[in-house]
C-alpha positions in Angstrom: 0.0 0.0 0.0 2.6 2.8 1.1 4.3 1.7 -2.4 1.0 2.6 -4.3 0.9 5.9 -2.3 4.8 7.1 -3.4 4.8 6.1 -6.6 2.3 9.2 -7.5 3.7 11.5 -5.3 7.4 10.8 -6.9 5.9 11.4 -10.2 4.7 14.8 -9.3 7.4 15.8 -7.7 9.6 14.8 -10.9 6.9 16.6 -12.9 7.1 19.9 -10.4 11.1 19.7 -10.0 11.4 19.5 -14.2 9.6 22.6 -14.7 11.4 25.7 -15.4 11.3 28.7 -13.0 9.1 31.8 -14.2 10.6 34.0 -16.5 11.2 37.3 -14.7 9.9 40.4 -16.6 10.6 43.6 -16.0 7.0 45.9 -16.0 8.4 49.8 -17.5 5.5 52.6 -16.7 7.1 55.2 -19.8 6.0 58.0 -20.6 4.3 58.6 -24.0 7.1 60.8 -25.2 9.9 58.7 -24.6 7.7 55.6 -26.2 10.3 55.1 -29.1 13.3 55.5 -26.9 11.9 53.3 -24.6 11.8 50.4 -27.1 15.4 50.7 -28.2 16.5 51.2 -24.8 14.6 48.3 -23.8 15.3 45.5 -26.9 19.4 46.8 -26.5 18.8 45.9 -22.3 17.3 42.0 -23.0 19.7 41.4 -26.0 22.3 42.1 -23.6 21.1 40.9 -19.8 18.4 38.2 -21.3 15.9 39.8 -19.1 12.5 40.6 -21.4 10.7 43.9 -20.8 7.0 44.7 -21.0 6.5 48.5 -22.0 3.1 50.2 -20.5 2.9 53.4 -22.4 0.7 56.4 -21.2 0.5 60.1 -20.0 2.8 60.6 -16.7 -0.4 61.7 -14.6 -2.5 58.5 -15.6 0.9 56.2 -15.0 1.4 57.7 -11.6 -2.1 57.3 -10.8 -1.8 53.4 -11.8 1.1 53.0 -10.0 -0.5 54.6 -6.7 -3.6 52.2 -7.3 -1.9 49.3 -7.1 -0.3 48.5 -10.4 1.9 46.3 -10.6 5.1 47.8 -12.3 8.5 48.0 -11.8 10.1 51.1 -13.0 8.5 54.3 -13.6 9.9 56.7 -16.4 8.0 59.9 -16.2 8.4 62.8 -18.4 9.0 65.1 -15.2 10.3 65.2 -11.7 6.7 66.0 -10.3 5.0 62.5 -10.4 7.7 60.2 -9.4 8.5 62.6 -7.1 4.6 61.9 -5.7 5.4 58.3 -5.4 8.5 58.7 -3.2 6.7 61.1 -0.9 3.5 58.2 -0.6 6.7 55.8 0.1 5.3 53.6 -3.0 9.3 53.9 -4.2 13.2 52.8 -3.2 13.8 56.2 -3.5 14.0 59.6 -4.8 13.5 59.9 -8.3 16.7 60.4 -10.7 17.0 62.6 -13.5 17.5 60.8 -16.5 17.4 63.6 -18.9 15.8 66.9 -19.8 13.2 67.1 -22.6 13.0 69.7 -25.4 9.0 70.7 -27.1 8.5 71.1 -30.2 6.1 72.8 -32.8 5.8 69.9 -35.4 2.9 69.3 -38.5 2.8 67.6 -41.1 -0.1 69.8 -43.1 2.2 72.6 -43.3 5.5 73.2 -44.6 6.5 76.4 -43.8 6.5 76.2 -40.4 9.5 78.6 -39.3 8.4 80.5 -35.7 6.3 80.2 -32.8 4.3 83.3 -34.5 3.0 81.2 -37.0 0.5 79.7 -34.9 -1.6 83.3 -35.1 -1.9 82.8 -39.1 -4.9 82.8 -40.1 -4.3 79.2 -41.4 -3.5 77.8 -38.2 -7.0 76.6 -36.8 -6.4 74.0 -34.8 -3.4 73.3 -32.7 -2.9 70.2 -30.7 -2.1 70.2 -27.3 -1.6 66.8 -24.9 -3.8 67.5 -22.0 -1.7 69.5 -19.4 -3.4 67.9 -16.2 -1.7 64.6 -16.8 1.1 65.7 -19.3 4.2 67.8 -18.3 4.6 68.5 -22.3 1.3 69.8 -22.2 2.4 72.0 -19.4 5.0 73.2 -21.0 2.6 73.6 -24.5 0.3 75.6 -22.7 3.2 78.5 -21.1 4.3 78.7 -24.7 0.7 79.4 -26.2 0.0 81.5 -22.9 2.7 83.3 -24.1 2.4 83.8 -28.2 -1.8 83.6 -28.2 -4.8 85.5 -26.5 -6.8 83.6 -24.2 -9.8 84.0 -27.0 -7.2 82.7 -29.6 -6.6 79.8 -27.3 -10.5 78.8 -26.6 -10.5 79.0 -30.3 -7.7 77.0 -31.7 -6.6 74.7 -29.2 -7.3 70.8 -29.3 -6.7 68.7 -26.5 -5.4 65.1 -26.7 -5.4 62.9 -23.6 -1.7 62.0 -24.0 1.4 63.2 -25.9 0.8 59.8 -27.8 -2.4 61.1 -29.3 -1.4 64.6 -30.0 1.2 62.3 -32.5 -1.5 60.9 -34.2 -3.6 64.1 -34.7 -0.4 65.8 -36.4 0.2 62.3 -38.4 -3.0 62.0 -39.7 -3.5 66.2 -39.7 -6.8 66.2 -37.4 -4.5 69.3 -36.3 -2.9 72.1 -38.3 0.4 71.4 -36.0 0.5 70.3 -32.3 3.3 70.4 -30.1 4.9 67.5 -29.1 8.8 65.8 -28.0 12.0 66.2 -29.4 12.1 62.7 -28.8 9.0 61.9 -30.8 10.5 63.6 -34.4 13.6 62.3 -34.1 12.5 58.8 -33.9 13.1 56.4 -36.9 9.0 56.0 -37.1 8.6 60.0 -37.2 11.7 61.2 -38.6 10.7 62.0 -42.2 7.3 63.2 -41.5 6.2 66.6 -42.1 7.9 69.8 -40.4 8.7 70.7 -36.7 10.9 73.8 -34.7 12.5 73.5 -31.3 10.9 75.9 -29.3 12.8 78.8 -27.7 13.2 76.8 -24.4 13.0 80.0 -22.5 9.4 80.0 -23.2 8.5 77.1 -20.6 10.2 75.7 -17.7 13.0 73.0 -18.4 11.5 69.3 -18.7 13.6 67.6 -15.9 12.1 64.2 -16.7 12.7 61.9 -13.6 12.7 57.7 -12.8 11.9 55.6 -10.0 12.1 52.1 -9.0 8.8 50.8 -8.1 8.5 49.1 -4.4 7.5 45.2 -5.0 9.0 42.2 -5.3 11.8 42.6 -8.4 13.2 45.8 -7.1 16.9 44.4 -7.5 16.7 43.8 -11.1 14.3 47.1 -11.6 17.5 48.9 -9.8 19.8 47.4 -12.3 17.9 48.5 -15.3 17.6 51.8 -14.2 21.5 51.8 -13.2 22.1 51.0 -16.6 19.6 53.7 -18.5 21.5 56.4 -16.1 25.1 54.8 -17.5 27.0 55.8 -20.4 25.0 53.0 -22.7 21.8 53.6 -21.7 22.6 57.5 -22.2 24.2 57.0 -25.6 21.4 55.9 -26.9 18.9 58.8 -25.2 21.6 61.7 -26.3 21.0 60.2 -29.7 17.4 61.4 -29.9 18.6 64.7 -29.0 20.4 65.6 -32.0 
């Protein structure tokens, strides 16, 4: 009898003890303007460590509010210092956030050609201009100082569309739902973006400088969350975010 008991129970342990331990992967909250440097950064980080990443792409604000919910990611790349910075305070990080790098807006369409200045959004032909929504997006934020600046507030009521994210503002200029919007640096000089349309930096002392911050989320893969962002503060990982920037 105690033979016909162990055979089964060796057999499942056999069965238990052959199977391979759970992949690890590495959840990355990103910011929608640093989507396409997310993605190299990312594939160039498992090609090289063997540890696969899952990208969740959104608007800083919603991410933040995710992450304070409950959700369960591992690093959170925000496109400021103001929502990781949040997190820290409501102890839902390992620490203070680090800056990674500073962002630079641009005025970008692809329905016009000769875009030249910032004073070009009070033509006459400008009607719509596309702005991510500045409650949940620091480009937004920085958007709105800029129009604050070069529009009247009736000029503003009149022209301005809001998108929820920086991600969405992208496809209004793509598929010219918008006259121009303003959007990232980071976005036009991607290899998706790069030959589409027209875009200007703005003069930077029109908005506040985009300190864009990370943080490692607290749960339980906090060692290898620390190592990727290590790495995407290191000389690789900043090779290849410098290269968006030119």
């Amino acid at each position: 009898m105690n033979r016909l008991f162990t055979l089964p129970f060796i057999i499942l342990l056999l069965l238990f003890g052959c199977q391979k331990p759970q992949e690890k992967v590495l959840r990355i909250a990103v910011s929608a303007n640093m989507a396409f440097v997310m993605k190299e950064l990312s594939n160039t980080y498992t090609e090289k460590y063997g540890i696969p990443c899952e990208l969740i792409i959104g608007s800083s604000g919603k991410l933040s509010h995710q992450i304070n919910n409950g959700a369960p990611y591992d690093v959170f790349i925000s496109a400021d210092m103001k929502y990781p910075t949040l997190l820290y305070e409501q102890d839902r990080t390992t620490s203070s956030p680090k800056i990674y790098t500073y962002g630079t807006l641009v005025l970008w369409s692809t329905k016009h050609d000769d875009l030249n200045e910032i004073n070009m959004l009070n033509n006459t032909k400008i009607e719509k201009i596309g702005v991510a929504n500045p409650k949940t997006a620091p480009y937004g934020i920085a958007a709105m100082s800029v129009c604050a600046d070069a529009l009247s507030k009736s000029t503003i009521k009149d022209k301005i569309v809001f998108g929820e994210s920086i991600s969405q503002i992208n496809q209004y200029i793509v598929n010219q739902a918008v006259d121009v919007g303003f959007t990232s640096l980071f976005i036009v000089n991607s290899e998706a973006m790069k030959n589409k349309g027209h875009w200007i930096k703005v003069n930077p002392s029109l908005y506040r400088p985009i300190a864009q911050g990370g943080v490692v989320i607290k749960n339980n893969q906090e060692e290898i969350a620390e190592e990727f962002l290590n790495w995407m503060l290191n000389d690789e990982g900043q090779k290849i975010i410098n290269g968006y920037k030119e």
